[in-house]
PASEBA-1860 file (N, C-alpha, C; in nm, 3 decimals):
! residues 87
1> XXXXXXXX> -9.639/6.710/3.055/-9.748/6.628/3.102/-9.880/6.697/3.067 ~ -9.977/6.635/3.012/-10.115/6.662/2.978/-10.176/6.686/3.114 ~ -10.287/6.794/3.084/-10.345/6.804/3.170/-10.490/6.705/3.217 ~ -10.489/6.594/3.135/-10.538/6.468/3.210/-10.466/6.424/3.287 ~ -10.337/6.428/3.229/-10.226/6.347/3.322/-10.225/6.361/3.443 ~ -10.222/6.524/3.481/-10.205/6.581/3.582/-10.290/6.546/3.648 ~ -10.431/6.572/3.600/-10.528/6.558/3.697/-10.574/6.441/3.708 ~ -10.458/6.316/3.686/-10.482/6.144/3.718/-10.366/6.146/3.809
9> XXXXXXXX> -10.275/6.207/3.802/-10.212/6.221/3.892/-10.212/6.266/4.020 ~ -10.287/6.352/4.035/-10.336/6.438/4.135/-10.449/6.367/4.245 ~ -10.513/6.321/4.144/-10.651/6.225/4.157/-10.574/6.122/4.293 ~ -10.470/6.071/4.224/-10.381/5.937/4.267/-10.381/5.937/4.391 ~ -10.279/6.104/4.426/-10.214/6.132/4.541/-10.275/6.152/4.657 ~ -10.411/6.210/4.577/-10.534/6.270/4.733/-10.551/6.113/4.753 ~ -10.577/6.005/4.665/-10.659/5.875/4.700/-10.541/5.851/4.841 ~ -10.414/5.818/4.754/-10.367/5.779/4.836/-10.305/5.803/5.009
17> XXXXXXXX> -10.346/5.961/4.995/-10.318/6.050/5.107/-10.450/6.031/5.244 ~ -10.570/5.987/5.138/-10.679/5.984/5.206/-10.688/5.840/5.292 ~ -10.617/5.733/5.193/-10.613/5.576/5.256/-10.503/5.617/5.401 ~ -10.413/5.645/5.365/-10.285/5.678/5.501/-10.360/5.726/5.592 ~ -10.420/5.865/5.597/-10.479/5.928/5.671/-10.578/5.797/5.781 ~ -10.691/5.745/5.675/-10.802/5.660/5.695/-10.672/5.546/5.810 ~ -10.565/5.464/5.751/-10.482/5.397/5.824/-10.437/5.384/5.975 ~ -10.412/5.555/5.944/-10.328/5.577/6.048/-10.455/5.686/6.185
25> XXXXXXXX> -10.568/5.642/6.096/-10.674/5.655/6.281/-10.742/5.501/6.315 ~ -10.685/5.424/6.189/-10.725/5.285/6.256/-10.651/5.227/6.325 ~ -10.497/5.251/6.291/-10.406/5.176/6.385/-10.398/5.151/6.541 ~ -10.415/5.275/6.589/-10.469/5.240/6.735/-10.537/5.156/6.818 ~ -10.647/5.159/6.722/-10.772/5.000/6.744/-10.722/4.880/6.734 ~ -10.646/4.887/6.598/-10.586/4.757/6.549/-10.458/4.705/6.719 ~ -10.396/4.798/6.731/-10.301/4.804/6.832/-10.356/4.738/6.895 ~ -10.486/4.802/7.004/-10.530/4.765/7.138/-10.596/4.595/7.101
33> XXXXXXXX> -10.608/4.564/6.940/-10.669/4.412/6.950/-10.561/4.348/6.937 ~ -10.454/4.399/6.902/-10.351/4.311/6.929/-10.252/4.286/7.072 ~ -10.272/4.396/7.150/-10.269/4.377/7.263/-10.350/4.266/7.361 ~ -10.479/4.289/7.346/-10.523/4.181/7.385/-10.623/4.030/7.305 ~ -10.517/4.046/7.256/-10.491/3.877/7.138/-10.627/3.864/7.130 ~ -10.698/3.993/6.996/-10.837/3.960/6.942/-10.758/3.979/6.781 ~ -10.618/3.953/6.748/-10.600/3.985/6.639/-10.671/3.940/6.496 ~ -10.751/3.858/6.489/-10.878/3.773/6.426/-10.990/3.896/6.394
41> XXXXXXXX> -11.018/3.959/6.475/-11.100/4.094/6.438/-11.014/4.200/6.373 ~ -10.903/4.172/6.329/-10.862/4.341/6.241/-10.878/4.240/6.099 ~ -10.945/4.372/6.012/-10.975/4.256/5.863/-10.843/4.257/5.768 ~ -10.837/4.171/5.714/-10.748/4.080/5.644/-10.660/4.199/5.575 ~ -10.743/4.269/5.491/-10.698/4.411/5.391/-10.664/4.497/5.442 ~ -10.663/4.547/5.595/-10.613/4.605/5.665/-10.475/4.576/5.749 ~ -10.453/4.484/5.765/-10.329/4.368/5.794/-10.279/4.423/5.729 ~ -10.237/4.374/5.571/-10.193/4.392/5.459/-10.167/4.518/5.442
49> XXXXXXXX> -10.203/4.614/5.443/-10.177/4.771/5.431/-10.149/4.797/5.494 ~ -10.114/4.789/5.660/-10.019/4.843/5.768/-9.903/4.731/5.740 ~ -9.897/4.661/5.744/-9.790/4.572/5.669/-9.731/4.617/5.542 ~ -9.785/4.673/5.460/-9.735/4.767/5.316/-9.649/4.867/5.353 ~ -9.714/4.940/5.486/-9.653/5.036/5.541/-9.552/5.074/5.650 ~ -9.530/4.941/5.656/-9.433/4.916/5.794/-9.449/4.962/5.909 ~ -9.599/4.927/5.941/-9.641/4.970/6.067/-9.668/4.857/6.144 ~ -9.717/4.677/6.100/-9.669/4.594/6.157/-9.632/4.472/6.062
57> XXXXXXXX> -9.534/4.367/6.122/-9.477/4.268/6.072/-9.540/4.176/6.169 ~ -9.498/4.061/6.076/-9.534/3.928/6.137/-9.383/3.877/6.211 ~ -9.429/3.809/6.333/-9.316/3.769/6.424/-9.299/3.641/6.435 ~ -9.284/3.552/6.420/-9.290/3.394/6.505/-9.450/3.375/6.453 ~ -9.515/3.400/6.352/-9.642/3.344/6.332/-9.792/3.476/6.405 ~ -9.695/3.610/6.456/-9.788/3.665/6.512/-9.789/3.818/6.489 ~ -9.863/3.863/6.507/-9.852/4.059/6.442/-9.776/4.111/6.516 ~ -9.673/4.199/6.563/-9.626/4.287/6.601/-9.589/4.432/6.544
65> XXXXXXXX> -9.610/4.539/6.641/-9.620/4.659/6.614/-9.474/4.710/6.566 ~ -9.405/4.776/6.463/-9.271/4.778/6.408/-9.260/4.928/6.505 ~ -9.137/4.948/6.482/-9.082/5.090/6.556/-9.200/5.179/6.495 ~ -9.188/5.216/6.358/-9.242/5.325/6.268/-9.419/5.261/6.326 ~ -9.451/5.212/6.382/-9.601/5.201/6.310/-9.626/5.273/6.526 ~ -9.520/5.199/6.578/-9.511/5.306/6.748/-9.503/5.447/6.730 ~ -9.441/5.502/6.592/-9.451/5.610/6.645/-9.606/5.687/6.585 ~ -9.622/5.660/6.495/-9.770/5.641/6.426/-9.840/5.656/6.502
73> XXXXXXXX> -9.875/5.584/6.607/-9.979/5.559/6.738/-9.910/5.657/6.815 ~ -9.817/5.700/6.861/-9.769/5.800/6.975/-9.795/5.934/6.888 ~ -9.797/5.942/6.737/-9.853/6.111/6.684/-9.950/6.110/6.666 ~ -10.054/6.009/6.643/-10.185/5.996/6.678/-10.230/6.012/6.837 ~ -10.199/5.957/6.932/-10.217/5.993/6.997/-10.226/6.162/7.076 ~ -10.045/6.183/7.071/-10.022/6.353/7.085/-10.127/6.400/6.974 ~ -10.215/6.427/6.875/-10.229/6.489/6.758/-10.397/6.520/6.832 ~ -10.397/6.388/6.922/-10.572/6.432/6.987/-10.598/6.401/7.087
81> XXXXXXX> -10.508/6.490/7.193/-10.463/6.527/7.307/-10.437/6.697/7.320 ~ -10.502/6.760/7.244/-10.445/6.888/7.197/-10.517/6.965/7.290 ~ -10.467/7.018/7.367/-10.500/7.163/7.443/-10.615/7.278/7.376 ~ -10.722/7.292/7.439/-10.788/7.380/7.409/-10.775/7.542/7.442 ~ -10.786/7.589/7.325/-10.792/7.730/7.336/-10.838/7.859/7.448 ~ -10.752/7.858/7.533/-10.803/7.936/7.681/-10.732/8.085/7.656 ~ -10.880/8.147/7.596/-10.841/8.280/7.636/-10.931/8.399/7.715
END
């Protein structure tokens, strides 16, 4: 592999590491509007990409949260809940 290659490759992986990342601190929000049926406010392209990711499916005409996208929100959650440094 050329070392353009590489570094289109590389390029790729941060993009795509950076969208997941970006995803998975929106999901929470997205969660709580779907909890209380504002699902009309999460935007369209965002749907679609937690949906890419199997974090939610459509049910009977309506969003629901998939196992994987619960646990998403429960390591987000634990991840900033973190105990501060007492020494």
């Amino acid at each position: 592999m050329s070392k353009a290659a590489k570094g289109l490759l590389d390029a790729s992986l941060k993009e795509e590491a950076e969208r997941k990342e970006r995803l998975r601190q929106a999901l929470p929000a997205a969660v709580e509007l779907l909890r209380t049926r504002q699902a009309g406010l999460i935007a369209p392209k965002e749907i679609e990409e937690f949906i890419s990711l199997n974090w939610l499916e459509w049910h009977g005409g309506s969003l629901k949260l998939t196992v994987t996208g619960s646990n998403v929100v429960s390591q987000s959650r634990a991840n900033s809940i973190k105990p501060t440094d007492q020494r």
